[in-house]
N, C-alpha and C positions, 0 to 999 in steps of 0.2 A: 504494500500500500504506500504513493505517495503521497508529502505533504506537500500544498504548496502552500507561499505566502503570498500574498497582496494587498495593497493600499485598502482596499474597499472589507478584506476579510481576512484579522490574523491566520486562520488555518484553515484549509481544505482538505480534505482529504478524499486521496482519489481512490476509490476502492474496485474501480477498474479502468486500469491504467489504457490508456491507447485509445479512449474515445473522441469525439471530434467538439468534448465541452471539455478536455482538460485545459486547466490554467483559468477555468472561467468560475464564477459562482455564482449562488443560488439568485442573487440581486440582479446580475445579467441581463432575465430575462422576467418577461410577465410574470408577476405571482399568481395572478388566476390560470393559466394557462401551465406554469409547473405544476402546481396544484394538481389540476384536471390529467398530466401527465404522471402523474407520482400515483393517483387512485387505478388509473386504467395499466401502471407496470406494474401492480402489487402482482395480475396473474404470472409474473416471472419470478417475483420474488415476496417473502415476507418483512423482509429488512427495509425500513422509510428508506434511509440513506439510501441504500443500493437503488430501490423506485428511484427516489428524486435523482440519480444518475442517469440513470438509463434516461428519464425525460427531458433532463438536462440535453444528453446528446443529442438525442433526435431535436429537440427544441433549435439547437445549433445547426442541425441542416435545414431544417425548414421549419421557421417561425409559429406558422400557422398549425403545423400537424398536429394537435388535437383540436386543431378548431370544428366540432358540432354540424355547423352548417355542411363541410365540405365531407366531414366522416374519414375514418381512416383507412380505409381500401381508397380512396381518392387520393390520401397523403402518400400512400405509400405508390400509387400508381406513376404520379407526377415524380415524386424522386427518379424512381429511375427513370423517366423521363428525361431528366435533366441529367442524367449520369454523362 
């Protein structure tokens, strides 16, 4: 596990390293939207941290993916989309 440091958040901790939110923190991005990210990763994990990661990253590639309106078979279609 790394830690990192930054201006906005003495410690982060990356509990899986090599994602495309490392270096970033929880404040980065929307709180309703991590939020809505972190309930819908619980089916991957029981650990909050580890959810709010995984939403962290995907949040990082595309802002919107758990935006409601668009659904997430749409988020994830448009990604590779854009690969």
């Amino acid at each position: 596990m790394r830690i990192y440091k930054t201006a906005k958040y003495k410690k982060h901790y990356d509990k899986i390293p090599g994602g495309r939110a490392d270096n970033k923190v929880p404040s980065d991005f929307n709180s309703r939207s991590l939020e809505d990210g972190k309930q819908i990763e619980f089916e991957h994990t029981n650990d909050p941290d580890t959810a709010k990661e995984i939403a962290m990253d995907h949040l990082e590639e595309l802002p919107k993916y758990y935006d409601k309106k668009k659904g997430l078979p749409n988020m994830e279609k448009e990604l590779e989309d854009n690969k």
